[in-house]
C-alpha positions in Angstrom: -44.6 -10.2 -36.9 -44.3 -10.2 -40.7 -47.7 -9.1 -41.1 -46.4 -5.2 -39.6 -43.4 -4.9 -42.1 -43.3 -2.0 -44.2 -42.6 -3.3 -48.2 -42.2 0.3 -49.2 -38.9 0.3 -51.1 -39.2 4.5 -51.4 -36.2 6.3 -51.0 -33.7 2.8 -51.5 -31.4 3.3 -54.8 -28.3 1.2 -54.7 -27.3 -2.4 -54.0 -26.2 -1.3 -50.8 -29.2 -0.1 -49.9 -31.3 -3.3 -51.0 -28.5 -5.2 -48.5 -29.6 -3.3 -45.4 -33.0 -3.6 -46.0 -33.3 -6.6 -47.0 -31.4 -7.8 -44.2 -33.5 -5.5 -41.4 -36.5 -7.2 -42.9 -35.8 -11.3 -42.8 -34.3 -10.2 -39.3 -37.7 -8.5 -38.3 -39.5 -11.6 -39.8 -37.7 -13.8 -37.5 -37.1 -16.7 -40.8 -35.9 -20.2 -40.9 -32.9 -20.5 -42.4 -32.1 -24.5 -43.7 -31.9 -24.1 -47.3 -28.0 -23.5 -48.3 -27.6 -20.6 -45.8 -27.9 -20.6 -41.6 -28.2 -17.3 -41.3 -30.3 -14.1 -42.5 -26.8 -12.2 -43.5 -25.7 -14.6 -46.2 -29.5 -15.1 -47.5 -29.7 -11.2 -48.1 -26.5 -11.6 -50.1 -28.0 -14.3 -51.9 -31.3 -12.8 -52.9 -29.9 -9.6 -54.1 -26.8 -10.3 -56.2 -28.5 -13.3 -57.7 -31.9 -11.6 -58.5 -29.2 -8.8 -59.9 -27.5 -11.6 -62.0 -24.2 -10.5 -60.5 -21.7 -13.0 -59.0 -20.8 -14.2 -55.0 -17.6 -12.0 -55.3 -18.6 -8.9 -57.0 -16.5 -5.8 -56.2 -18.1 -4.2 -53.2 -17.7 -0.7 -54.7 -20.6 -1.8 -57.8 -22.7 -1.9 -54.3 -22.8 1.8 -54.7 -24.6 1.5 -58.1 -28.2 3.1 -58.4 -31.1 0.1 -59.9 -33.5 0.5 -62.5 -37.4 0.9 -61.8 -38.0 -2.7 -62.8 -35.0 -4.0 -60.6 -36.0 -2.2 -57.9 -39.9 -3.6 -57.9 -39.1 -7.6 -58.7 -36.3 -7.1 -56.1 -38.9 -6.1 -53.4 -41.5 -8.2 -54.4 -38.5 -11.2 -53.9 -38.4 -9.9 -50.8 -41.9 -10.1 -49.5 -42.8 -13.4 -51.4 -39.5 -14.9 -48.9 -40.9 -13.2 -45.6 -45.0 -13.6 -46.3 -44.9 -16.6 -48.1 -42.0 -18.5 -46.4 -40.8 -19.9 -49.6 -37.0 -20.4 -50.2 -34.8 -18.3 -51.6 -33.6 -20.9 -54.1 -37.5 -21.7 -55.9 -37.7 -17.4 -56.0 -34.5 -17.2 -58.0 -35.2 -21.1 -59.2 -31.3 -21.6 -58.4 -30.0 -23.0 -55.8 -25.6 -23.7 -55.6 -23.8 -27.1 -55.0 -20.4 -27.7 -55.0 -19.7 -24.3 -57.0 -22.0 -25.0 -59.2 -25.7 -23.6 -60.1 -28.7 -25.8 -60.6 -32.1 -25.0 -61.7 -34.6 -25.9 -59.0 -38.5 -25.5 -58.5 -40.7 -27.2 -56.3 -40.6 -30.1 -57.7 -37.7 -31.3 -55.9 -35.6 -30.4 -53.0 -33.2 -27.5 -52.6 -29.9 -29.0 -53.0 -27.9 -28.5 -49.7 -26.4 -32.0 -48.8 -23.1 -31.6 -47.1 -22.6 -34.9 -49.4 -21.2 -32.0 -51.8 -17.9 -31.6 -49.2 -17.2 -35.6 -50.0 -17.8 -34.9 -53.9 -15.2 -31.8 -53.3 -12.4 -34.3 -51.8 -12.9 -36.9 -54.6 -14.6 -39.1 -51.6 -10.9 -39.8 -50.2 -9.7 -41.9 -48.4 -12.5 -44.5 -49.8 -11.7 -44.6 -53.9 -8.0 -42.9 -53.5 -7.4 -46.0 -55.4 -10.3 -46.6 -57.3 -10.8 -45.7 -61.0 -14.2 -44.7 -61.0 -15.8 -45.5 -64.2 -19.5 -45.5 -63.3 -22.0 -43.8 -60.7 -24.9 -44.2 -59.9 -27.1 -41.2 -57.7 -29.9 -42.8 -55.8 -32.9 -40.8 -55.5 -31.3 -38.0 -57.6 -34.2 -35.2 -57.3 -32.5 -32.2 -59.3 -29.7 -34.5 -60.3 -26.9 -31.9 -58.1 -25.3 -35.1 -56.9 -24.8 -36.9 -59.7 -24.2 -34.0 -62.0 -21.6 -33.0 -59.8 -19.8 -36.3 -59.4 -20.0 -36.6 -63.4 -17.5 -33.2 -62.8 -15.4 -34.5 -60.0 -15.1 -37.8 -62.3 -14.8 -36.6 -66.0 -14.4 -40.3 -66.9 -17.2 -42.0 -65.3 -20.6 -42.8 -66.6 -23.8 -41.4 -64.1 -27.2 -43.1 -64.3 -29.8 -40.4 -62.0 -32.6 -42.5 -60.6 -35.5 -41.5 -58.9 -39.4 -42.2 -58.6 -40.6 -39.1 -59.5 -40.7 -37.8 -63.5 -41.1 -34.2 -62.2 -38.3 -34.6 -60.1 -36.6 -36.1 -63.3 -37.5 -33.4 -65.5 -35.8 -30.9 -63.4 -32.8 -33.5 -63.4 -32.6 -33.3 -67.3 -32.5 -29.4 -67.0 -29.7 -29.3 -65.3 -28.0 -32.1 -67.4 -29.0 -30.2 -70.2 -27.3 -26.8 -68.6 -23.9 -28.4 -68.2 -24.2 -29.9 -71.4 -23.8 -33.8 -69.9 -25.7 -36.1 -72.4 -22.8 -38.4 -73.5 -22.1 -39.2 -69.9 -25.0 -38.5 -67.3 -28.5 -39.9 -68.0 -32.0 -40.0 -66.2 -34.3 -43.0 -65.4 -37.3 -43.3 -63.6 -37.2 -46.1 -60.8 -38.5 -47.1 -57.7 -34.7 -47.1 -56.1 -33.1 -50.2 -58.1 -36.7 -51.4 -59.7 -35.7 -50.6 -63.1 -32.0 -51.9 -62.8 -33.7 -55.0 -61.3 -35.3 -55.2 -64.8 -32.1 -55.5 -67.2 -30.7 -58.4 -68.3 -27.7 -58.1 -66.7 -27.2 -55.7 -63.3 -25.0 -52.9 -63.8 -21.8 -52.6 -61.5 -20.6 -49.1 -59.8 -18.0 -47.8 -58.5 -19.9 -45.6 -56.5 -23.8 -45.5 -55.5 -24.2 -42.6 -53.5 -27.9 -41.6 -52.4 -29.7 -38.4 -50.4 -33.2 -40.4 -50.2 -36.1 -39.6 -48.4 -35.2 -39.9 -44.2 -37.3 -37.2 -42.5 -39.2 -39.5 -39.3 -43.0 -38.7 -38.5 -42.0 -36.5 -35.5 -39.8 -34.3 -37.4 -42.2 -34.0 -40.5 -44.8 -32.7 -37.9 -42.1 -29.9 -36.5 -40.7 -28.5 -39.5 -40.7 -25.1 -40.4 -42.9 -23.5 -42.8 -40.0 -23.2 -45.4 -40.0 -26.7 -45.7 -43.6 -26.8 -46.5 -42.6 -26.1 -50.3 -41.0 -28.7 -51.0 -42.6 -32.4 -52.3 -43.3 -34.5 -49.7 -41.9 -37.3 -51.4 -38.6 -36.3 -51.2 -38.8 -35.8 -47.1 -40.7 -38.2 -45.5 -39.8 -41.7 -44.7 -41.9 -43.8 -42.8 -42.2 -43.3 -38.8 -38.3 -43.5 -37.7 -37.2 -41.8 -41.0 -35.8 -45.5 -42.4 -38.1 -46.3 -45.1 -35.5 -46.0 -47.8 -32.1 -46.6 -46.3 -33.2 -50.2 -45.2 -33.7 -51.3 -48.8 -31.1 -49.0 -49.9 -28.5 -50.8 -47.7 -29.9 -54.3 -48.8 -29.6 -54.2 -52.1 -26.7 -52.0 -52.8 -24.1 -55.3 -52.7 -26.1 -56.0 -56.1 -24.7 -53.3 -58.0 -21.0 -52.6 -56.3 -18.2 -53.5 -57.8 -15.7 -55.4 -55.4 -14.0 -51.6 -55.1 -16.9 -50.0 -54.9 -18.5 -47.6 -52.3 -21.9 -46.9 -50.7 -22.5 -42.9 -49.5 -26.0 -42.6 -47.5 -27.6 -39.8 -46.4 -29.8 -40.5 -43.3 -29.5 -36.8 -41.6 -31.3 -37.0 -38.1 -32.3 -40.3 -38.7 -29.0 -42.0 -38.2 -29.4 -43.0 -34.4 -32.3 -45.0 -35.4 -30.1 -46.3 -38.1 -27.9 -47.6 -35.3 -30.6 -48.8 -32.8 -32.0 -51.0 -35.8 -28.8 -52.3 -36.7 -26.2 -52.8 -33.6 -24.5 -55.1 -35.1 -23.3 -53.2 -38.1 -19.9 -50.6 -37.0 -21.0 -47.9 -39.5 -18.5 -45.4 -40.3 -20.1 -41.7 -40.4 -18.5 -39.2 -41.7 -16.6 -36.5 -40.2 -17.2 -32.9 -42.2 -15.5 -29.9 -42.0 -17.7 -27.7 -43.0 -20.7 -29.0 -41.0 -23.0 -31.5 -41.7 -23.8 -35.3 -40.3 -26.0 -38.3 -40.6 -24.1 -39.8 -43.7 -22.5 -43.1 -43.6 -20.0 -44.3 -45.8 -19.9 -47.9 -46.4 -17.6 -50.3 -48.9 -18.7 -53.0 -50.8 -16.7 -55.7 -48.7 -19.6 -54.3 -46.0 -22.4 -53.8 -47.6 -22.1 -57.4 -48.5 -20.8 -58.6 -45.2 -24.0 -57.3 -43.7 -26.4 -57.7 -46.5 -28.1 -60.4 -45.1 -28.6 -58.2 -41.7 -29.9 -55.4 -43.5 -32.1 -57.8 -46.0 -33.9 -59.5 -42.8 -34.9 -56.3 -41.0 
C-alpha cells in the first residue's frame, strides 16, 4: 500500500498540519508499532515534536505555528524514510525515551522499550525495600538505558554495563557520557560474566538485572519488518529463545550479595522458561502499565536452584 502514498507536503504549514498528515499516512501504510509506542497516534506525536526539538507537553496552541522550508522538507522525508523503509522512529531521530529519560540510539543496539523501566520507576519494591543498594550490575546493557537509569533511581550505587558487543558499548558510553555518569557507571565488554570470571576476586551486587537476547527461532522468522533494523545479536536466542537466561540464571548466585536480586527479561519466551524448569516457582512480575515475561528472583533462589539451572 505504501508504494501509492502521496509525499507531497504542498499546501501543509503548521505543526498541526504535519500531525494530520502524518498520522493519515502511517495509518494508510498500515505500520508495526513495537518500538516505545502501540499505536500510529502517539508515533505521529513522536516524530514531529521530536524532529521539531520541542517537548511531550508543549502547549497545544504552538501547534498553530507555521515551519521553515528546511523543517518542512527533513520533516517529510522522516516521514517517508518510517513508511518505505520500515525503520523506527527512534534510529530516525536517534532517540528513543526510558523511564523519562532520552538516550541516544542507532542500530547498533536495540530501541530501548523494556517495561523493566516500570520496576526501575518503583525502586524495584517490594524486593530491595530494605536493601541499600550500593552496586548494579546491567546484563547485556546494549544502549546502557537500564543501567543508566538504575545509576538515577540509586544515586549511591556503583553500575558496571556489560555486554558482548563494542558497538553496542560505544553507544552505552554515549549515553553515560550524556548524563554525565563517569564516577559512578562504567562499560565493559563481556561475554555475560566472562570478564567478571577473570578478576581476582568476583564482585558482589545488590542487583543484576538483565534484558538479554530471548527472541526463539519461530518468532525471529515472524517478525515485522521494523524489527529487521535492529542487530541480530541483541534478538535471537537459540531455538526456544533460552540461550542466555540458562547461563544467566546459573551463574548469577556468583555475584549476589546475600540481599541481592536477580531481574530477567525473557519476554515470550517465559513459558519455555517454565517447561524447562518445573521445579523452580518463578515469581513474574505483574506491571501496570503493560508488559510481561520478566522474572524476579532473590539471591536465597537463585542459589537454591543453582544447581537446577547449572545442570540444564
Amino acid at each position: 500500500m505504501s508504494e501509492h502514498l502521496d509525499f507531497s507536503s504542498d499546501g501543509l504549514e503548521t505543526i498541526r498540519d504535519f500531525l494530520r498528515w502524518t498520522y493519515s499516512r502511517f495509518n494508510q501504510a498500515e505500520l508495526f508499532y513495537g518500538h516505545g509506542s502501540d499505536n500510529a497516534w502517539d508515533e505521529t506525536v513522536h516524530l514531529v515534536l521530536q524532529s521539531l526539538h520541542l517537548p511531550w507537553d508543549t502547549d497545544q496552541s504552538l501547534y498553530d505555528s507555521r515551519l521553515t522550508a528546511s523543517e518542512k522538507t527533513a520533516l517529510t522525508r522522516l516521514v517517508e524514510r518510517r513508511i518505505l523503509e520500515r525503520e523506527p522512529v527512534a534510529y530516525l531521530l536517534n532517540q528513543a525515551w526510558f523511564c523519562g529519560m532520552p538516550f541516544y540510539v542507532d542500530q547498533r543496539v536495540l530501541v530501548p522499550r523494556s517495561p523493566i523501566a516500570e520496576l526501575i520507576n518503583n525502586g524495584f519494591e517490594p524486593w530491595l525495600s530494605n536493601t541499600e543498594v550500593n552496586r548494579v550490575m546491567d546484563l547485556c546493557t546494549g544502549s546502557g538505558c537500564i543501567g543508566i537509569a538504575c545509576a538515577e533511581a540509586f544515586p549511591q550505587a556503583s553500575v558496571d554495563l556489560l555486554d558482548i558487543s563494542p558497538d553496542a558499548l560505544e553507544v552505552s558510553r554515549i549515553n553515560i557520557d550524556r548524563f554525565e555518569l563517569w564516577e559512578r557507571v562504567q562499560a565493559v565488554q563481556s561475554d555475560l560474566f566472562k570478564a567478571l570470571d577473570e578478576q581476582a576476586e568476583k564482585p558482589k551486587y545488590q542487583l543484576i538485572v538483565s534484558n538479554p537476547p530471548y527472541v526463539d527461532a519461530e518468532d525471529m522468522a515472524d517478525m515485522p519488518e521494523e524489527f529487521q533494523h535492529e542487530p541480530e545479536l541483541g534478538l535471537t536466542a537459540g531455538d526456544d529463545g533460552l540461550d542466555c537466561a540458562r547461563e544467566i540464571l546459573a551463574r548469577a548466585a556468583d555475584f549476589l550479595d546475600e540481599s541481592g536480586l536477580l531481574v530477567l527479561e525473557v519476554g515470550n519466551s517465559w513459558f519455555a522458561l517454565e517447561e524447562a524448569f518445573p521445579e523452580v516457582p518463578f515469581t513474574w512480575v505483574e506491571f501496570e502499565h503493560g508488559g510481561h515475561g520478566v522474572l524476579a528472583m532473590t539471591a536465597e533462589d537463585c542459589r537454591r536452584y543453582q544447581a537446577v539451572f547449572a545442570a540444564a
